[in-house]
Structures are given as structure tokens and as C-alpha cells.
VEXTORMI-604405 format. One line per 8 residues: their letters; for each residue x, y, z of C-alpha. Coordinates in Angstrom, 1 decimal. Example, Ala and Ser with C-alpha at 12.3 -4.5 7.8 and 13.67 -1.06 7.14 Angstrom:
<sites>
AS) 12.3 -4.5 7.8; 13.7 -1.1 7.1
</sites>
This chain:
<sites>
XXXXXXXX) -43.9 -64.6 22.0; -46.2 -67.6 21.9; -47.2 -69.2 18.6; -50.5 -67.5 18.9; -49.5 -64.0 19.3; -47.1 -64.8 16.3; -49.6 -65.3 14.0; -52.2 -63.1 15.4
XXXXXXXX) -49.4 -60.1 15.0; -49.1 -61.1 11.2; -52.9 -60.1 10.9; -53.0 -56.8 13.2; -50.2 -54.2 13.4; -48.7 -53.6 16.6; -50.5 -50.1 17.0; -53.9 -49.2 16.7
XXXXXXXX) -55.1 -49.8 13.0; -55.5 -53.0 12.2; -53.5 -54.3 9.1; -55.9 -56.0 6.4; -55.2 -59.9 5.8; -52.6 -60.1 3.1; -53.9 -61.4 -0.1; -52.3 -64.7 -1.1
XXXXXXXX) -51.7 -65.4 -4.8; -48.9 -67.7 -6.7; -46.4 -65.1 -8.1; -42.8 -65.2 -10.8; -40.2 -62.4 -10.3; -40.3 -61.0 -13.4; -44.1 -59.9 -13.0; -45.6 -56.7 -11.7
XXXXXXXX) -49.4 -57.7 -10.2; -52.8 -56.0 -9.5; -52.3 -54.1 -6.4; -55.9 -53.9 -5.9; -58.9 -55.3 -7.3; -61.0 -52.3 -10.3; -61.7 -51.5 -13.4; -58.4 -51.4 -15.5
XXXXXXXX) -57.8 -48.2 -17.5; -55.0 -47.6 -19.9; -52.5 -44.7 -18.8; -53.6 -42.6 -21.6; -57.0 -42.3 -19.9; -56.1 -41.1 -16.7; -56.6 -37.6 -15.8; -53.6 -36.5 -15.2
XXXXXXXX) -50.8 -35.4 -17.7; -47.5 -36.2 -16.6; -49.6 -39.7 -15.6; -50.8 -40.0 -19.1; -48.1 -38.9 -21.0; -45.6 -41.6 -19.3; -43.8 -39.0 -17.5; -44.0 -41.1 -14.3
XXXXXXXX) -43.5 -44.4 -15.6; -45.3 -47.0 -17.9; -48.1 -49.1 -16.8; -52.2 -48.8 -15.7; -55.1 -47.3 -13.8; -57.4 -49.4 -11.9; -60.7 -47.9 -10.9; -60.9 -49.2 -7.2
XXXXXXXX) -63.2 -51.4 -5.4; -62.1 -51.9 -2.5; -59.8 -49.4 -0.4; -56.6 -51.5 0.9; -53.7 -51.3 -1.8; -51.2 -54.6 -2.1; -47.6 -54.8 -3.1; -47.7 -55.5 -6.7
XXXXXXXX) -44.1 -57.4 -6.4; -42.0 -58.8 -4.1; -38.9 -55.9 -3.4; -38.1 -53.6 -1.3; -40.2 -50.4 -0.1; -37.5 -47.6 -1.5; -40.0 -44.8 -0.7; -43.0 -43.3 0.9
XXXXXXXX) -44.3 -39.7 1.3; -45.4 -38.2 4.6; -49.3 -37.6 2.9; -49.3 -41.9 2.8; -51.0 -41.7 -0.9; -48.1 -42.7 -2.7; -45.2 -45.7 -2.3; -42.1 -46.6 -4.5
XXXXXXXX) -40.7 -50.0 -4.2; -37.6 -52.1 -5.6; -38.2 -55.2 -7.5; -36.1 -58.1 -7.3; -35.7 -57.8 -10.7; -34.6 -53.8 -10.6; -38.0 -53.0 -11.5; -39.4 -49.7 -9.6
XXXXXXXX) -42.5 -49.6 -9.1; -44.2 -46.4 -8.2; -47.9 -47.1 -6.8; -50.0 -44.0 -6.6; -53.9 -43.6 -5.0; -55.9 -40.7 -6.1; -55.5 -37.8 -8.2; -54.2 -34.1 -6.5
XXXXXXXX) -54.9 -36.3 -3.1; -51.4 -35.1 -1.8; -53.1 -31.8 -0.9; -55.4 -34.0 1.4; -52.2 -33.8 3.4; -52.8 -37.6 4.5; -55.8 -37.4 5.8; -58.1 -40.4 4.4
XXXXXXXX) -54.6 -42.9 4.3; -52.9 -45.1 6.1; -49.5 -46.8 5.4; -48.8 -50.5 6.5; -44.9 -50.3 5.1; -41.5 -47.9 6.1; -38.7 -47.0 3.5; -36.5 -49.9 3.5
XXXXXXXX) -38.7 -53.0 4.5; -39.0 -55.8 2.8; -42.2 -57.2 0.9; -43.6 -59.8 -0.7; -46.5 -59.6 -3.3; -49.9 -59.6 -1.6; -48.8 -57.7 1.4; -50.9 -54.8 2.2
XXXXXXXX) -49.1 -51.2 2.0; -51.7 -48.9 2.1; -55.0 -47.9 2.3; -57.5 -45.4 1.6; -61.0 -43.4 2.8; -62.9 -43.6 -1.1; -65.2 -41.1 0.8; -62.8 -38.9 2.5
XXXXXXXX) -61.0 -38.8 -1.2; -64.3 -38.0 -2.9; -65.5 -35.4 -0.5; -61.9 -33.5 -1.4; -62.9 -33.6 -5.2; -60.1 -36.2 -5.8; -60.1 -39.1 -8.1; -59.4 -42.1 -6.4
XXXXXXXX) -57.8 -43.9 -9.4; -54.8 -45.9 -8.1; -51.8 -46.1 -10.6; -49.4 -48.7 -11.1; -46.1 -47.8 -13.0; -42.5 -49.0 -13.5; -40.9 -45.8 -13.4; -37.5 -46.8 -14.8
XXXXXXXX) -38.6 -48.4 -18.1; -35.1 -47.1 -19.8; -32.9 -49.5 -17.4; -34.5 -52.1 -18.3; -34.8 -54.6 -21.5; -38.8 -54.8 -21.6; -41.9 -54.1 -19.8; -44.8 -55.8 -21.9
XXXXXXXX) -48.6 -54.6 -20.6; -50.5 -57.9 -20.4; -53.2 -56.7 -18.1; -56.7 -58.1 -19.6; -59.6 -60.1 -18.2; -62.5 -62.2 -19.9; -65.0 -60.2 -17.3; -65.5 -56.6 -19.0
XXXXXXXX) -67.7 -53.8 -17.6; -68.7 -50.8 -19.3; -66.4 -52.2 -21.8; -62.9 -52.2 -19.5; -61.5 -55.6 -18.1; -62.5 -56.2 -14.5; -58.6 -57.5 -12.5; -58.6 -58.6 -9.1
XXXXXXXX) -55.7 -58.5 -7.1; -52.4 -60.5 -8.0; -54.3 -60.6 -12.0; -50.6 -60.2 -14.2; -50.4 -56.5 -15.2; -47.0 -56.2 -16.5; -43.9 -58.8 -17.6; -40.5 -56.8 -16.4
X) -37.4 -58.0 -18.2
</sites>
């Protein structure tokens, strides 16, 4: 392969869809990043009530803008469902992180998704995973709301939610991706 189609294949997938540019950001291992750029919302506000009662994990909502979804941490991709809406990863640090797009948007039976990742591969922060159809979600009366959760909090010491920003709107910090959400110890 010449040193061209090397780095032309990091940008573009092998098969038809094209994968997005991965976003490039200074990272630490024991932090859990923005997986995509929004509104943040506190779990308690989002619509859904194992999601809001910490049933899945602890962590945030981020009102999209945008549609491709980043890994929040470097790790390993430990699962994916066959609808492409939701991924599981494996932190360095132990963490599992469970990244979720939409509300009821399995029943869109993956239509409106596309997954940039397999069980078992390897990440780094900033590489796309997923993305997503806003429209297509909307037009199934789905929220598109795209959760970010460490779903083993009781295996490990802390998980402190430091997500802010200086830049409010409608009174809810505005992140970007690879803004700090969480400190995992």
C-alpha cells in the first residue's frame, strides 16, 4: 500500500460510507470526553427512566449538533448492537462506557445509523464510532439525545461530573467534542 492510500484509508472506510475525520484533542486516561459536540443536560433530565434514575450508569445528555458520535476514551469497543444506536467500550482505566443516541430509536431497527467500530477493536479518543440521520430519528418520534455513561460506577473508586462550559444557552453549558465530562478513578 503506498503512503498515500495509507493515509487516505485513515479518512474513508474501506466500503462505501465514508468515515468522518477523527477529531483530534489532547487527552489523560483517567478522563471520559464529549463524544459529540450539544447542549449538556444532567441525567435527571432525560426522558427516560432507567436513564434518569442511574439505572444504566452515571454520567450526561448532550443535545446534539452535529450527527457523527466520537469515542469518549481511549479502550476497547466491548459491544455494539445490530440497530447501530448504541456502543459499550472498555477504558484503559476499567471504565465502561456505554454511549447511547436517541430515545426508543432501537425500534428504528437501524435504520438512520451507521457504525464505524466492531466488538473488540481498539480506539482512541476522537475516533468516530457512529453516526446518526437527526431527521430520520425525528421523523420516528425519537429523541435524538445521545447519552454518555460509565455503567460500572460500583467497581470503581470515583467518577466526578465535571462537565461545564463558560458558553451557556437557554441556560445549559454548550461542550464541544473532547470538552472533560467525567474524571474516572
Amino acid at each position: 500500500m503506498s503512503f498515500i492510500s495509507k493515509i487516505t484509508s485513515v479518512f474513508h472506510s474501506t466500503d462505501d460510507a465514508q468515515t468522518p475525520v477523527p477529531a483530534m484533542f489532547a487527552t489523560r486516561g483517567d478522563t471520559v470526553y464529549a463524544p459529540i459536540s450539544g447542549m449538556l443536560v444532567s441525567q435527571k433530565e432525560i426522558d427516560d427512566e432507567a436513564i434518569a434514575r442511574g439505572l444504566l450508569g452515571k454520567g450526561y445528555g448532550i443535545l446534539p449538533v452535529g450527527n457523527v458520535v466520537y469515542a469518549p476514551a481511549n479502550g476497547r469497543i466491548d459491544a455494539v448492537t445490530v440497530t447501530n444506536h448504541a456502543i459499550g467500550m472498555l477504558t484503559e482505566g476499567g471504565a465502561k462506557i456505554l454511549v447511547h443516541i436517541g430515545l426508543d430509536t432501537v425500534n428504528m431497527d437501524g435504520k438512520g445509523f451507521i457504525r464505524y467500530v466492531e466488538a473488540g477493536d481498539i480506539v482512541v479518543a476522537g475516533q468516530p464510532i457512529l453516526s446518526f440521520d437527526q431527521e430520520a430519528i425525528k421523523a420516528a418520534g425519537c429523541d435524538d439525545v445521545v447519552t454518555c455513561v460509565v455503567s460500572n460506577p460500583d467497581e470503581l473508586e470515583s467518577i466526578d461530573l465535571v462537565g461545564s462550559s463558560n458558553t451557556l444557552l437557554g441556560g445549559r453549558p454548550l461542550v464541544k467534542v473532547g470538552d472533560a465530562l467525567m474524571l474516572v478513578k
